[in-house]
C-alpha positions as CSV (number, residue, x, y, z in Angstrom):
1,X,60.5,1.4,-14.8
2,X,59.9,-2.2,-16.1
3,X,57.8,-4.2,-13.3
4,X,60.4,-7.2,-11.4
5,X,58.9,-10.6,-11.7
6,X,60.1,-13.8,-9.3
7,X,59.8,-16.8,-10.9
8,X,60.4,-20.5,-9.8
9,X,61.3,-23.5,-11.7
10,X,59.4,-25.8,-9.6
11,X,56.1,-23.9,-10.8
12,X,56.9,-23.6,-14.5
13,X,55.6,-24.3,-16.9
14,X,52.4,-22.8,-15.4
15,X,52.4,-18.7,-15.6
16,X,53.3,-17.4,-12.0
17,X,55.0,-14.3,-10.7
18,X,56.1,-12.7,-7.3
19,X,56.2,-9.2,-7.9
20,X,58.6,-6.9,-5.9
21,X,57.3,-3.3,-5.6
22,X,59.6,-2.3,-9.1
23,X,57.4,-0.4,-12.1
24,X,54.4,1.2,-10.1
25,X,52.7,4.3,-10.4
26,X,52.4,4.7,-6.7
27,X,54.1,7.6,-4.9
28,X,55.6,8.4,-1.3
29,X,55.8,5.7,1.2
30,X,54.0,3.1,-1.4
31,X,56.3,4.7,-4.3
32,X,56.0,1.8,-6.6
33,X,53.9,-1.3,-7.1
34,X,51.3,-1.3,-4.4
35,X,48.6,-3.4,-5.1
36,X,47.1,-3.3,-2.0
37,X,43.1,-2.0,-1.9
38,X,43.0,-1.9,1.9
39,X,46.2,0.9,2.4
40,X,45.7,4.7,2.6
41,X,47.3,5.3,-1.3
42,X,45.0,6.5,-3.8
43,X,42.4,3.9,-5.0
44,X,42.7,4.8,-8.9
45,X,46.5,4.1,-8.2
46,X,46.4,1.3,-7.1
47,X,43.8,0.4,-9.6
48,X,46.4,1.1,-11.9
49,X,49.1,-1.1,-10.6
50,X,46.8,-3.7,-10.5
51,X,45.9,-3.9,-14.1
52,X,50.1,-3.6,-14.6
53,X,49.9,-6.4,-12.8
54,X,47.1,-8.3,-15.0
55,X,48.5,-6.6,-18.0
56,X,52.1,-8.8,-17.1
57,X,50.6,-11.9,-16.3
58,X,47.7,-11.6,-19.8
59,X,44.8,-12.2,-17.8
60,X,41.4,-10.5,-17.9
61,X,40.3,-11.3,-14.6
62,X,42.4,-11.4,-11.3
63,X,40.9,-12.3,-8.1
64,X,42.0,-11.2,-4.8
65,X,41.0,-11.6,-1.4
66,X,39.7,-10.1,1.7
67,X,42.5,-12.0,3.7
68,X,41.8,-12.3,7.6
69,X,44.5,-14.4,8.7
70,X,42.1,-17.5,8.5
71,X,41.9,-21.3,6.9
72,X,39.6,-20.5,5.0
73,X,40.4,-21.3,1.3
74,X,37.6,-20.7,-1.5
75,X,37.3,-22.8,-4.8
76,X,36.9,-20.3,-8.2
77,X,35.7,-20.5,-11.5
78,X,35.3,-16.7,-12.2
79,X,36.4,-13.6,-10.6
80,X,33.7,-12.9,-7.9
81,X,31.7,-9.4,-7.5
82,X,33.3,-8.9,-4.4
83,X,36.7,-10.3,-2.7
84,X,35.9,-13.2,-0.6
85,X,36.9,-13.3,3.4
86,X,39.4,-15.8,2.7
87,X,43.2,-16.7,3.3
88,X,43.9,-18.7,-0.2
89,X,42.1,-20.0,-3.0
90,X,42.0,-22.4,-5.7
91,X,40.7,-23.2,-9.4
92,X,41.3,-24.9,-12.3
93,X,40.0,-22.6,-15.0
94,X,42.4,-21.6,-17.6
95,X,43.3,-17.8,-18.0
96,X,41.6,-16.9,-14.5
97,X,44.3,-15.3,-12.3
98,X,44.8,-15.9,-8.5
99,X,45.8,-13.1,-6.6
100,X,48.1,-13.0,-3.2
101,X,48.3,-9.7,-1.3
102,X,51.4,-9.5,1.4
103,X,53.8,-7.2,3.0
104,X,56.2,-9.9,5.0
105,X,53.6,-12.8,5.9
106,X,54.1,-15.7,2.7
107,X,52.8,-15.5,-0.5
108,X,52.2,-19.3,-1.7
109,X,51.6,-20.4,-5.0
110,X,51.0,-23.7,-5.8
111,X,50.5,-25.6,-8.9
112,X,50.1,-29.5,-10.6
113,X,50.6,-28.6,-13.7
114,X,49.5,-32.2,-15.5
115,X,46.5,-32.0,-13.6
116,X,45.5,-28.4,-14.7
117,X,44.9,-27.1,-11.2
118,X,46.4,-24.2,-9.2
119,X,46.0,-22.6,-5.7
120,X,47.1,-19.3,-4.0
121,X,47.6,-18.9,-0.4
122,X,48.4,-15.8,2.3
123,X,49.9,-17.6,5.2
124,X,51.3,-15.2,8.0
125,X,52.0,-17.3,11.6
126,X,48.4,-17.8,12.4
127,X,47.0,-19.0,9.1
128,X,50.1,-21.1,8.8
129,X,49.6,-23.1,12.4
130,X,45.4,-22.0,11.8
131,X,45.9,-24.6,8.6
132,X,45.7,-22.7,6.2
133,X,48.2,-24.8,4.0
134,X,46.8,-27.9,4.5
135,X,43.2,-26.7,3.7
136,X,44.6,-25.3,0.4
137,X,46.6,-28.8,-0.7
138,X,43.4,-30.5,0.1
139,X,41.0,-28.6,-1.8
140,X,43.2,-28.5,-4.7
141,X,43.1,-32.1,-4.2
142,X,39.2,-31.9,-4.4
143,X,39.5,-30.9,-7.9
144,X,41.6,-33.9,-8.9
145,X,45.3,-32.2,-8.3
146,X,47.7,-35.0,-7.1
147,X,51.6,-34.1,-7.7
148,X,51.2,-30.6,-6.2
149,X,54.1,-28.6,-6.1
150,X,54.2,-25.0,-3.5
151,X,56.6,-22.4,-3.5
152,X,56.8,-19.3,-0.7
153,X,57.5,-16.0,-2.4
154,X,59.2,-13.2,-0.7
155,X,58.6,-13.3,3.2
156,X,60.0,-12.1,6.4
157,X,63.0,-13.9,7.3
158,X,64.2,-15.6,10.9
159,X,66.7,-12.8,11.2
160,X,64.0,-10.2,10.6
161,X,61.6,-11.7,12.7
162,X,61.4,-11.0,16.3
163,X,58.5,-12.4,19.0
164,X,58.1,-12.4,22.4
165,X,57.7,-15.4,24.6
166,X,54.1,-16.0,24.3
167,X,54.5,-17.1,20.7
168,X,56.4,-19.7,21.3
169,X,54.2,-21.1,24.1
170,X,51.1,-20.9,21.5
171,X,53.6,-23.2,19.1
172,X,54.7,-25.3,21.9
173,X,50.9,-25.8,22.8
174,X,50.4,-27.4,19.6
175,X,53.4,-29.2,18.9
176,X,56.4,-29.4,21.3
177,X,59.1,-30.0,18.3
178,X,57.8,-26.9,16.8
179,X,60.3,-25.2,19.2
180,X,62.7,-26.0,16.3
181,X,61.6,-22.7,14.0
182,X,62.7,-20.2,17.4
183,X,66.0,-18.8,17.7
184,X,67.4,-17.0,21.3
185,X,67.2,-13.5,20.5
186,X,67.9,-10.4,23.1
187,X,67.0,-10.8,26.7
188,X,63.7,-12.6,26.4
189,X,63.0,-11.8,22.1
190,X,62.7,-14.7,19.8
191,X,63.8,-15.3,16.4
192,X,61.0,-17.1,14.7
193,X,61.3,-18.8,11.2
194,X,58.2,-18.3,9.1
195,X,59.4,-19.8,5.7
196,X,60.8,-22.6,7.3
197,X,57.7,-23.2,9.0
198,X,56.0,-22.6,5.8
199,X,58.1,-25.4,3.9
200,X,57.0,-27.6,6.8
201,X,53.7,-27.7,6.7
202,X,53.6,-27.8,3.5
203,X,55.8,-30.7,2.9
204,X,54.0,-32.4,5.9
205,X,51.0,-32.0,3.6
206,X,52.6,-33.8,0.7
207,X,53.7,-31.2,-1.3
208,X,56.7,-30.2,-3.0
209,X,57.4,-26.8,-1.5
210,X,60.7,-24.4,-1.7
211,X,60.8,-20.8,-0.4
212,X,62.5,-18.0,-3.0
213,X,64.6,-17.0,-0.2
214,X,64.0,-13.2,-0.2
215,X,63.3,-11.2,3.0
216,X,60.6,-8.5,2.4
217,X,62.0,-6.9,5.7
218,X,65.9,-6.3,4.4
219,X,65.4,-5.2,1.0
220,X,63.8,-2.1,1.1
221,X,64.2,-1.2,-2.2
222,X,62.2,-4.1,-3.9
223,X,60.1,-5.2,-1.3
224,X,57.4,-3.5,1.1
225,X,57.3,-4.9,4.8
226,X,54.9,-3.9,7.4
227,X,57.3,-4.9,10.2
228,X,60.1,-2.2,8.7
229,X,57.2,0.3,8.5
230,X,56.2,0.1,12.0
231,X,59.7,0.3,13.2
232,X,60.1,3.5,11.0
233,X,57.1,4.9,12.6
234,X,55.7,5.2,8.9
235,X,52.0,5.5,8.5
236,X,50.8,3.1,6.6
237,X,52.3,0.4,4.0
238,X,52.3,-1.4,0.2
239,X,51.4,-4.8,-0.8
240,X,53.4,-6.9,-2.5
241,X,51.0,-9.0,-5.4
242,X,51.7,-12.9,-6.0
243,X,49.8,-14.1,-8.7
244,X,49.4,-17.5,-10.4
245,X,47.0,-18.6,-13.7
246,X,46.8,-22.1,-15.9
């Protein structure tokens, strides 16, 4: 099976891809493209989808992170020995591929193409409010991007997306109007919009941003989501790979 690419017109014309979980060689509950170092399938699979994955995009190197849910955002000019403890990343070296791992938090990938520099980001609820976004723009900014443009790859959506009442104090506590992205669910539940959030913050920042609008949660069959796994009792998870180069 041929591996699915997600394109966006707002990136092009720099190289960029969110890949669903079509055309891997894993097996079982990752059968397909898991890309994912940290999950319990077989290293030299995933090894295997990964350089699909490079292979697709015609790089040689493709960094990746070791993402913590932080705002922390490292600036690239090679692939490094090991993966940094980061949440996003940026460079503007030509042919060096920037790596996003996810499994219903957003995948961002960010681009100004006249300026030659691009950015990758993992934003789940706490790197989004943690800054994460922001901190990505601006050091993009640092190496001369101006006219940035973002886009969110496939993500859990507000229908998916279920809290509890404590989440939405922790938004409230930062910014009342942020009540705006929650939803009345059942009895107490929430509905929270990530992507919209996402697009927010973002566009706050002073980029142009637009979300793909696929939900990793609903569509089993092309994406992995670690929320559907825990509600299936599964035990353990892919990652989806977003990856961007100049």
């Amino acid at each position: 099976m041929t591996l699915e690419i997600i394109t966006s017109p707002l990136l092009r014309p720099v190289r960029h891809g969110f890949f669903t979980r079509k055309g891997g060689a894993s097996s079982g509950i990752f059968h397909g493209l898991n890309c994912g170092p940290g999950s319990s399938d077989q290293a030299e699979v995933v090894a295997i989808n990964i350089g699909r994955v490079a292979e697709a995009m015609g790089v040689d190197g493709l960094a990746t992170l070791n993402q913590v849910h932080s705002a922390d955002v490292v600036v690239l000019d090679a692939v490094p020995a090991e993966r940094p403890r980061a949440d996003a990343m940026v460079t503007k070296v030509p042919g060096l591929g920037l790596g996003i791992l996810t499994a219903d938090c957003q995948p961002v990938l960010l681009a100004d193409p006249e300026a030659g520099v691009i950015g990758a980001a993992h934003a789940g609820w706490k790197g989004a409010i943690g800054g994460v976004l922001e901190a990505t723009v601006e050091a993009m900014r640092g190496l001369g991007a101006a006219n940035i443009r973002a886009v969110i790859g496939p993500t859990i959506s507000q229908r998916a997306y279920q809290v509890g009442p404590e989440m939405l104090d922790a938004f409230m506590a930062e910014d009342p109007d942020y009540s705006r992205f929650f939803a009345q669910g059942q009895g107490d539940r929430l509905m929270f919009d990530l992507p919209s959030f996402g697009l927010s913050r973002l566009r706050a920042a002073g980029a142009e941003a637009e979300w793909t609008g696929h939900c990793t949660y609903s569509d089993p069959e092309r994406f992995f989501s670690y929320r559907r796994t825990t509600h299936a009792a599964e035990a353990d998870y892919g990652r989806l790979i977003s990856v961007i180069r100049l």
